[in-house]
C-alpha positions in Angstrom: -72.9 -56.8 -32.5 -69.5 -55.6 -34.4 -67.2 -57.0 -33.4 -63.2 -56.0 -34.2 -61.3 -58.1 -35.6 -60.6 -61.6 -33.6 -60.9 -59.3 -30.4 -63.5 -61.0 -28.0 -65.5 -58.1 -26.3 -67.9 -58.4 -22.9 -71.3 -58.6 -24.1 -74.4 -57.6 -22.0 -77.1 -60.2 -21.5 -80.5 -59.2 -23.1 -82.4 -57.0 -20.5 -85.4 -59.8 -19.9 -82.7 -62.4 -18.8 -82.5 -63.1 -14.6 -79.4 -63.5 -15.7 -76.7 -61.1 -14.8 -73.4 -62.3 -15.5 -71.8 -60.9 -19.1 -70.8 -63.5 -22.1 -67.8 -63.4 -23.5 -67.8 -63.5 -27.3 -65.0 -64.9 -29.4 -66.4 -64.0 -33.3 -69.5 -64.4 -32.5 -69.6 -67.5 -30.6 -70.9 -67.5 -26.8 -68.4 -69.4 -24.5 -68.7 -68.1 -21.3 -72.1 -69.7 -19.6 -70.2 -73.5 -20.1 -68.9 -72.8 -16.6 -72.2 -72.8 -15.0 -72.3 -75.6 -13.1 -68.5 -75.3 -11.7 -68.6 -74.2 -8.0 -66.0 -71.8 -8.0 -68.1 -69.6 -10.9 -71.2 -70.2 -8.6 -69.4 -68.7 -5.6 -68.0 -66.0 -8.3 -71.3 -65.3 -9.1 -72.6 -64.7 -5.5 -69.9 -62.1 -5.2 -70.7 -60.6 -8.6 -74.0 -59.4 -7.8 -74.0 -58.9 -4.4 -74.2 -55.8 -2.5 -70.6 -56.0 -2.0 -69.6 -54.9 -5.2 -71.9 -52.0 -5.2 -73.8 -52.8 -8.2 -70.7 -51.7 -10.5 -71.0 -53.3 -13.3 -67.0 -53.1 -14.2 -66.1 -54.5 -10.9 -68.2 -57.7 -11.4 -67.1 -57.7 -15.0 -63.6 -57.8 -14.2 -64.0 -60.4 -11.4 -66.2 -62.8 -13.5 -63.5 -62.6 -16.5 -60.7 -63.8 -14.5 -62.7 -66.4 -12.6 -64.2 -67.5 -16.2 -60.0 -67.6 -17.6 -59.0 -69.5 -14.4 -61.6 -72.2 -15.0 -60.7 -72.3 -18.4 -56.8 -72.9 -17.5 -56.2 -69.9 -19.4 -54.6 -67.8 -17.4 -52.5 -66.8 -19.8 -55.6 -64.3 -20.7 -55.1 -63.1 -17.0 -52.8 -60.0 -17.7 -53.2 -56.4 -17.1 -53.2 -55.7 -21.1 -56.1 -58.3 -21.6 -58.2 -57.4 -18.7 -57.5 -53.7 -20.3 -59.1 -54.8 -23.9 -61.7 -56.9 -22.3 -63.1 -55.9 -19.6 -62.4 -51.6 -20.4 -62.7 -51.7 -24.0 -59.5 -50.6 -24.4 -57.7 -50.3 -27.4 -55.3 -53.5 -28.3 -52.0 -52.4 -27.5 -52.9 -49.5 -25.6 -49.5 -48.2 -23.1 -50.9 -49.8 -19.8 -47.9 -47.5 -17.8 -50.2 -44.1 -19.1 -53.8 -45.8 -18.0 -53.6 -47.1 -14.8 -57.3 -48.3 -15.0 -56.7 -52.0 -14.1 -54.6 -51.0 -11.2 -56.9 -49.1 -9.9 -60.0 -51.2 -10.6 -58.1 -54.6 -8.9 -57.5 -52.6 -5.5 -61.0 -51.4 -5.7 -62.1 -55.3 -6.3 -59.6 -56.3 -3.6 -61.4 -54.4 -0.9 -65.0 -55.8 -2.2 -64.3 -59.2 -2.0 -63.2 -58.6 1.4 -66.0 -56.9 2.3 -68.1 -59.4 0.7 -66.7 -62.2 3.1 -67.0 -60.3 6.2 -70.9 -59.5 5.3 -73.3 -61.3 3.4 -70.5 -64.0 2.6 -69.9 -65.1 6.2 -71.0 -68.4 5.8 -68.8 -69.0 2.6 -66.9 -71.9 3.2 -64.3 -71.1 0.5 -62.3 -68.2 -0.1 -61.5 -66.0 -3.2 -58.3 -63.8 -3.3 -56.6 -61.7 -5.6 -53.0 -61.8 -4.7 -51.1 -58.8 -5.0 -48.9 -58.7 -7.9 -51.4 -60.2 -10.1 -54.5 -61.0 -10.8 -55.4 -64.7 -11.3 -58.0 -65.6 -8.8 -57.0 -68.5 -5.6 -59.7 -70.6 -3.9 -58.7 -71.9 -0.4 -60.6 -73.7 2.2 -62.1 -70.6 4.8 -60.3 -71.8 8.2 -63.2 -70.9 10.6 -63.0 -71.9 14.5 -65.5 -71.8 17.3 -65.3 -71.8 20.9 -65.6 -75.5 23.1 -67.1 -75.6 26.4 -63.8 -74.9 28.3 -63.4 -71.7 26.4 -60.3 -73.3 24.0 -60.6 -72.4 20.0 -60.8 -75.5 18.0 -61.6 -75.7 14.1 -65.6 -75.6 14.0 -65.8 -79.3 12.9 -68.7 -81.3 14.6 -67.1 -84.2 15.1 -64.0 -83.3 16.9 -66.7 -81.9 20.1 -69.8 -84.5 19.3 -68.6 -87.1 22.1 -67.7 -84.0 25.1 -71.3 -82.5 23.7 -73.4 -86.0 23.9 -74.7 -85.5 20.3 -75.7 -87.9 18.0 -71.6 -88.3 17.0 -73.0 -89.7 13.7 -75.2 -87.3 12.7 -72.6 -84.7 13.7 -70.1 -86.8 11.4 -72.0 -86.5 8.5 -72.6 -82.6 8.8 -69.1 -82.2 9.0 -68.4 -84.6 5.7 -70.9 -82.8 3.6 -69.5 -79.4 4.4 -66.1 -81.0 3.7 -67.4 -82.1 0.1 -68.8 -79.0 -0.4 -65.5 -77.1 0.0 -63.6 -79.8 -2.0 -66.3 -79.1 -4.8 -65.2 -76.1 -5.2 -61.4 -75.8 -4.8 -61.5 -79.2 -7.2 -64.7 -79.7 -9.5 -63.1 -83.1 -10.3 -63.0 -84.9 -6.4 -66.6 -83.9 -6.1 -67.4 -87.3 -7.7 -65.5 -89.0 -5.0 -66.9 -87.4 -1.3 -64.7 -88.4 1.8 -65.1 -91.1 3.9 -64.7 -91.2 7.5 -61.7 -93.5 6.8 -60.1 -91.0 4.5 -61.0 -87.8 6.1 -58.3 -85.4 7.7 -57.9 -85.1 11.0 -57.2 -82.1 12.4 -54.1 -81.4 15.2 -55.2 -81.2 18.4 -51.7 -80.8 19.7 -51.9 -77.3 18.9 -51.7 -74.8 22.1 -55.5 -73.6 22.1 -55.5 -71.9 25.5 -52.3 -69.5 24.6 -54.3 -68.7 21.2 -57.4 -68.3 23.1 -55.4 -66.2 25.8 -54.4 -63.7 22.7 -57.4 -63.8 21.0 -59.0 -62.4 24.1 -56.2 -59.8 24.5 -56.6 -58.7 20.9 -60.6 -58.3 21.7 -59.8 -56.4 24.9 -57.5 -54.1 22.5 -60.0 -53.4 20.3 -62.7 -52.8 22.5 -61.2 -50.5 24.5 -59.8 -48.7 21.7 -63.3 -48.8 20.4 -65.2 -47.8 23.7 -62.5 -44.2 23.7 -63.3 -43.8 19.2 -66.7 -43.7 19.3 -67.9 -41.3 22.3 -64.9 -39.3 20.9 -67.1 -38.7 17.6 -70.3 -38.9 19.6 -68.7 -35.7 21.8 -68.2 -33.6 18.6 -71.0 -33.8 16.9 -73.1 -33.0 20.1 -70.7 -30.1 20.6 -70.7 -28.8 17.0 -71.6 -25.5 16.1 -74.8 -24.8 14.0 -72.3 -24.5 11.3 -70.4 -27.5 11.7 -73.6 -29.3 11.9 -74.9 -28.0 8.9 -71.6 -29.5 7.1 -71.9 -32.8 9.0 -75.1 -33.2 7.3 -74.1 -32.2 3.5 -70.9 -34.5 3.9 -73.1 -37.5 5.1 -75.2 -37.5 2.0 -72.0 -37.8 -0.1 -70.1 -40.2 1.6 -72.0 -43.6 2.9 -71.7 -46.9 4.1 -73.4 -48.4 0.8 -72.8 -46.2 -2.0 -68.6 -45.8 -3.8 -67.7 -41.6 -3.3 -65.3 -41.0 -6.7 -63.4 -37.8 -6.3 -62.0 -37.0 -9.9 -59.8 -33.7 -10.5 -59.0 -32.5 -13.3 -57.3 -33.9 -16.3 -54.8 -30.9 -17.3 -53.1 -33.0 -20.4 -56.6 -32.4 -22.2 -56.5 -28.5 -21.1 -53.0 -28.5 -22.0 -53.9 -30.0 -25.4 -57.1 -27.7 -26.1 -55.2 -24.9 -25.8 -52.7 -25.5 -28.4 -55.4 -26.9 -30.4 -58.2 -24.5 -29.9 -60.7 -27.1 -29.7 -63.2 -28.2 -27.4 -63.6 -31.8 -26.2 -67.4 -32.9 -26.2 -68.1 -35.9 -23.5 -68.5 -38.3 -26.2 -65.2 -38.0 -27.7 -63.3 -37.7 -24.3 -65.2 -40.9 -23.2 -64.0 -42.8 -26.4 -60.8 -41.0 -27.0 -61.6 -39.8 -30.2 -60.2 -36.5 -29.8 -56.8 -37.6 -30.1 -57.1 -39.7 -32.9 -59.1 -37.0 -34.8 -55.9 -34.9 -34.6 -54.2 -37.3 -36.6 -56.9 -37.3 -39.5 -56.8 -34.0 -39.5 -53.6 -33.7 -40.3 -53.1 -31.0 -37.7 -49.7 -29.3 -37.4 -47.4 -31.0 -35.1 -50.7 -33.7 -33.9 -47.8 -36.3 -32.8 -46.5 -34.4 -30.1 -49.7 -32.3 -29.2 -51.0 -36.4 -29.3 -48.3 -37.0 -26.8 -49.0 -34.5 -24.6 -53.0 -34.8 -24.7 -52.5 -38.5 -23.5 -50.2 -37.4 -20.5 -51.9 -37.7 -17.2 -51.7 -34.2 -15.5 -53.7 -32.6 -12.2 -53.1 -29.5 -10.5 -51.6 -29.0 -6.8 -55.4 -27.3 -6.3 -57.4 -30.3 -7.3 -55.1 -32.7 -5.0 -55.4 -30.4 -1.9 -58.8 -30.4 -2.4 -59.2 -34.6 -2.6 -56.8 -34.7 -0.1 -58.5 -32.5 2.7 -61.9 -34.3 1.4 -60.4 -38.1 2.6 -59.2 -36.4 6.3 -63.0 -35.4 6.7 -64.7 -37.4 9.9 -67.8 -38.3 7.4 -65.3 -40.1 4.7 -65.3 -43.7 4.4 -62.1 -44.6 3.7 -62.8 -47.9 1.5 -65.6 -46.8 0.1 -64.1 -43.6 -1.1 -62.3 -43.4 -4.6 -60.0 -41.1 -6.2 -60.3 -41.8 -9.9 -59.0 -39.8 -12.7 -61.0 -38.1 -15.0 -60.4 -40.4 -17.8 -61.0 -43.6 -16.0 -64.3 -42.4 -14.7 -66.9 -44.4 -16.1 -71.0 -43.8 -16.9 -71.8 -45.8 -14.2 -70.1 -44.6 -11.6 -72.0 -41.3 -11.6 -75.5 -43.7 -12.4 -74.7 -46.0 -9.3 -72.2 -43.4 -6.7 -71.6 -40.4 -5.2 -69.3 -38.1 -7.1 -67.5 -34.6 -6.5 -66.0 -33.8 -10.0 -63.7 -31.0 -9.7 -62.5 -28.8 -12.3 -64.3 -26.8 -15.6 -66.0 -28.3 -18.3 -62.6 -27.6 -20.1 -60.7 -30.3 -17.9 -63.1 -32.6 -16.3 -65.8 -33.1 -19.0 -67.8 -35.0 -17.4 -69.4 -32.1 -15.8 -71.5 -31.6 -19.1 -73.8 -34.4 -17.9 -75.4 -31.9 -15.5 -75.8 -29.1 -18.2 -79.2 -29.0 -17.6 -79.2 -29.0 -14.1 -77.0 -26.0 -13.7 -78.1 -21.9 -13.8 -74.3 -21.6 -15.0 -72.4 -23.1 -17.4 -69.0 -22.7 -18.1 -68.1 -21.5 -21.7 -65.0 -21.8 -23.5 -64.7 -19.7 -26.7 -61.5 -19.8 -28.6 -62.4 -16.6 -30.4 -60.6 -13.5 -28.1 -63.6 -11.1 -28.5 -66.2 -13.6 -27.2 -64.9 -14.3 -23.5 -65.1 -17.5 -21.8 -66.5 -17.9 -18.7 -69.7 -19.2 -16.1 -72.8 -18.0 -18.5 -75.9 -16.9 -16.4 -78.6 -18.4 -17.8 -81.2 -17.3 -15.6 -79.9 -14.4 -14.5 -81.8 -12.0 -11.9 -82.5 -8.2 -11.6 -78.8 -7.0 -11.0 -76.6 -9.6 -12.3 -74.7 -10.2 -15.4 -75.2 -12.8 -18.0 -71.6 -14.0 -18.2 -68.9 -14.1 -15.3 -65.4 -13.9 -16.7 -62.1 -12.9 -15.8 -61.4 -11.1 -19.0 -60.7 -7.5 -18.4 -60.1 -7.8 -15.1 -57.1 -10.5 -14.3 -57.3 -9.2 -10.7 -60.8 -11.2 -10.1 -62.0 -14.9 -10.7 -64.9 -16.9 -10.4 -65.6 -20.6 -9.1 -69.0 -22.9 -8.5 -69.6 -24.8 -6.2 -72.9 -27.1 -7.1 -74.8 -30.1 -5.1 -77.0 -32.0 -7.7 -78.7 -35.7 -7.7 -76.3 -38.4 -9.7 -77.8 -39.6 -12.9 -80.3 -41.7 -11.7 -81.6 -39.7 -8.9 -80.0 -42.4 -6.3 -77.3 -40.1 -5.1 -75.1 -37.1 -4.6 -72.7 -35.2 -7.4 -70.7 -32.3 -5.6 -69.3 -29.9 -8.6 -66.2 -27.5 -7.5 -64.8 -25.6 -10.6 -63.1 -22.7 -11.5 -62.2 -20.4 -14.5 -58.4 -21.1 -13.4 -56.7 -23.1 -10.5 -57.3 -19.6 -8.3 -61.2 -20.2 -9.4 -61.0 -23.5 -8.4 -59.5 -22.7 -5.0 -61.4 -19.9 -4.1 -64.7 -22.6 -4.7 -62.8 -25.3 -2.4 -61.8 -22.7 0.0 -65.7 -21.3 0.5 -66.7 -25.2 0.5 -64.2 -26.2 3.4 -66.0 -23.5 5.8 -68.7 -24.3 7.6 -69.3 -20.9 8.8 -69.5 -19.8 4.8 -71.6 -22.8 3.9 -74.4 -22.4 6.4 -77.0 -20.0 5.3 -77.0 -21.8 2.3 -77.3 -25.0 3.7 -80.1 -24.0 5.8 -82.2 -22.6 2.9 -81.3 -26.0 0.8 -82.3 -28.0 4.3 -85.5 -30.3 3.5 -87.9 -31.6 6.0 -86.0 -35.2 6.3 -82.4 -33.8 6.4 -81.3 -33.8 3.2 -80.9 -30.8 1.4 -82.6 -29.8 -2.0 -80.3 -29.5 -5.1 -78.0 -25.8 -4.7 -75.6 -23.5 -6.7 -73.4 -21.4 -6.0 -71.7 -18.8 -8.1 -68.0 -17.8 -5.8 -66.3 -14.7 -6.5 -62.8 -14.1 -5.1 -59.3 -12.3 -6.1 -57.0 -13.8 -8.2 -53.6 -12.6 -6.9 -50.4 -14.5 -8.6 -53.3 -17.7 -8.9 -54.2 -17.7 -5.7 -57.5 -16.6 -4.8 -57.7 -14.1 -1.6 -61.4 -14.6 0.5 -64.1 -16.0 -1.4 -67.2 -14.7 -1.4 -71.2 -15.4 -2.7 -72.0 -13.7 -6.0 -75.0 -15.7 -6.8 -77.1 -18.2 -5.1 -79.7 -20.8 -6.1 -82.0 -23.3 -4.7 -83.5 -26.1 -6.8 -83.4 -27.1 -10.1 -83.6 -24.6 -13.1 -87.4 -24.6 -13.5 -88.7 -26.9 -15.9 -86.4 -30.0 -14.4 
């Protein structure tokens, strides 16, 4: 492993270990497994890999660096720059205002711990935050409170209800102390060695009004369930009284937005189209996932590189690409925390290996849509060269149609694809809406938003468990001032290019 100079780097453990946390490398030397035994990475650990975190390997990265620097008392190492270099691979020193990815990351994580803690953490008995504002972990005791015979809410200790119960009060004692210790174990490693006594044990206050709390506890439940009880036969009553149309789209948006699986809308990134053009070079994947491209201005020794640097590294969209996201997240099928809106160059590998995705945008602003070269009948070109147009190449084309689809020679027309594909390990959804221009773009988002438009296609592309097979869609429309007028098919396929 190379490693740069004095910088400690996440590390992978080897693929044969059952282990799945990272190590964290300082020259060479392993230090992060010495915190194996400490409760609070155990209960770190749990949230790492469960289903909570959606098997995103950043997310669980980030969460067990911060735990692992918290431990340590060296939470110093907890800032926004270090978790940048650390967990990202970011450069040291990189402007943290410009890339945003932490931010955007520690939301994400908030949410996932929460949702680990309402799910397969239930019957956690301690609690890990992130507070707001920061992003050094806390571990407090989880207050939870049951319900006593006369319907009060007490906390759910044993021994406060064994005598009104006629349990074995000593039995019940000595639950409740062990659960005490094991709490204590974790909020403070160093008390485990001296467990509670029933002489030293808190007591809790049973002055406290519990029939007024119980009272609004049951008014709050009322609330909800009537608010509830109107919500769902609301949705229930569209979708039974949905046209075939609307149905159809029901269907395609409930494969890319789920209950289990992170949905990352990504628009464009027009700083790198902004910079190609005065440039006149194409970003490959690999040097837009690395940032190579803008360093490789500088060795080159290309006229006026610091301020085409500058402007490469500023993080533009178009108003296209956000009414699109936007109208996406006010769809009934969205799922609000498990949907993400990530920029283009804080996607990551994994997200499209473990989530949904709708990339939107060309190959000439959102790269990562030459992953799925080989899925696609068109391809977007850019050529540099003003006798060789750019465009959406046809590379199977049919009796009848072109080869390429451009808007050179005739401004007044523009082109857009809209493409549903499996993610790269077949165990989800990519959505592809690009353009040639913003009007390209538009006319594709415009053709996508109707149900009436999508559903002969859908209904070819419907399989026999109601899914739909992997479709293209080549969208013509007129380009008047940049906005596209009606949208309309030019070319349609169903399945894979054949030899996939």
């Amino acid at each position: 492993m190379n490693l740069e100079s004095g910088i400690p780097i996440l590390e992978p453990p080897s693929k044969g270990g059952r282990d799945l946390a990272p190590r964290l490398s300082y020259g060479g030397r392993i230090a992060w497994y010495a915190n194996a035994d400490d409760p609070r990475w155990q209960l770190a650990r749990r949230i790492a890999t469960s289903r909570a975190l959606g098997r995103s390997r950043l997310l669980s990265d980030f969460l067990l660096y911060i735990v692992d620097r918290h431990i340590c008392n060296r939470e110093d190492d907890i800032t926004e720059q270090q978790i940048g270099v650390m967990v990202f691979r970011r450069a040291r020193g990189y402007d943290s205002n410009e890339d945003n990815i932490v931010r955007s990351y520690a939301r994400n994580l908030r949410k996932r711990i929460d949702e680990y803690f309402e799910t397969e953490g239930k019957d956690e008995t301690v609690l890990l935050e992130i507070p707001r504002g920061g992003y050094a972990p806390v571990f407090s005791p989880r207050q939870v409170h049951a319900n006593t015979l006369d319907g009060s809410l007490v906390a759910a200790d044993p021994t406060l209800t064994a005598a009104g119960n006629g349990g074995d009060s000593s039995l019940q004692a000595t639950r409740s102390l062990e659960n005490e210790e094991r709490t204590a174990s974790v909020l403070s490693p160093q008390l485990a060695a001296a467990p509670l006594t029933p002489g030293n044990r808190p007591v809790e206050n049973q002055s406290t009004p519990h029939r007024h709390r119980a009272t609004l506890m049951l008014c709050i439940g009322l609330a909800m369930g009537l608010s509830f009880s109107f919500i769902r036969p609301l949705r229930l009553l569209r979708q039974i009284t949905a046209s075939p149309a609307e149905a159809a789209s029901h269907r395609l948006w409930n494969q890319l937005f789920s209950q289990d699986r992170d949905t990352f809308i990504v628009p464009s990134d027009d700083g790198l189209i902004i910079m190609q053009g005065l440039t006149e070079r194409p970003v490959p994947l690999a040097s837009y996932i690395v940032g190579s491209y803008l360093t490789d201005l500088k060795r080159d020794d290309v006229p006026g590189a610091p301020l085409i640097i500058k402007l490469g590294a500023r993080r533009f969209t178009n108003v296209v690409d956000l009414d699109l996201a936007a109208r996406l997240a006010q769809l009934q099928e969205a799922v609000p925390e498990r949907m993400m809106i990530r920029y283009a160059r804080d996607l990551r590998m994994d997200d499209l290996r473990t989530g949904n995705a709708i990339l939107i945008g060309s190959d000439e602003s959102n790269p990562w849509i030459q992953l799925f070269h080989s899925q696609l009948h068109l391809c977007f070109r850019f050529d540099s060269e003003p006798d060789k147009p750019s465009g959406f190449v046809n590379l199977y084309p049919h009796t009848g149609e072109a080869s390429i689809y451009s808007t050179k020679g005739q401004e007044e027309q523009t082109y857009g694809i809209i493409a549903y594909l499996p993610n790269l390990t077949n165990s989800g959804h990519v959505l592809i809406v690009a353009g040639l221009n913003t009007a390209g773009t538009q006319a594709a988002a415009a053709f996508l938003l109707d149900p009436s438009s999508m559903m002969p296609t859908l209904q070819r592309a419907r399989t026999a468990h109601g899914g739909f097979q992997p479709f293209e869609l080549l969208v013509g429309a007129g380009n008047v001032a940049t906005n596209a007028s009606t949208p309309h098919i030019v070319i349609e396929r169903i399945g894979l290019p054949q030899g996939r």
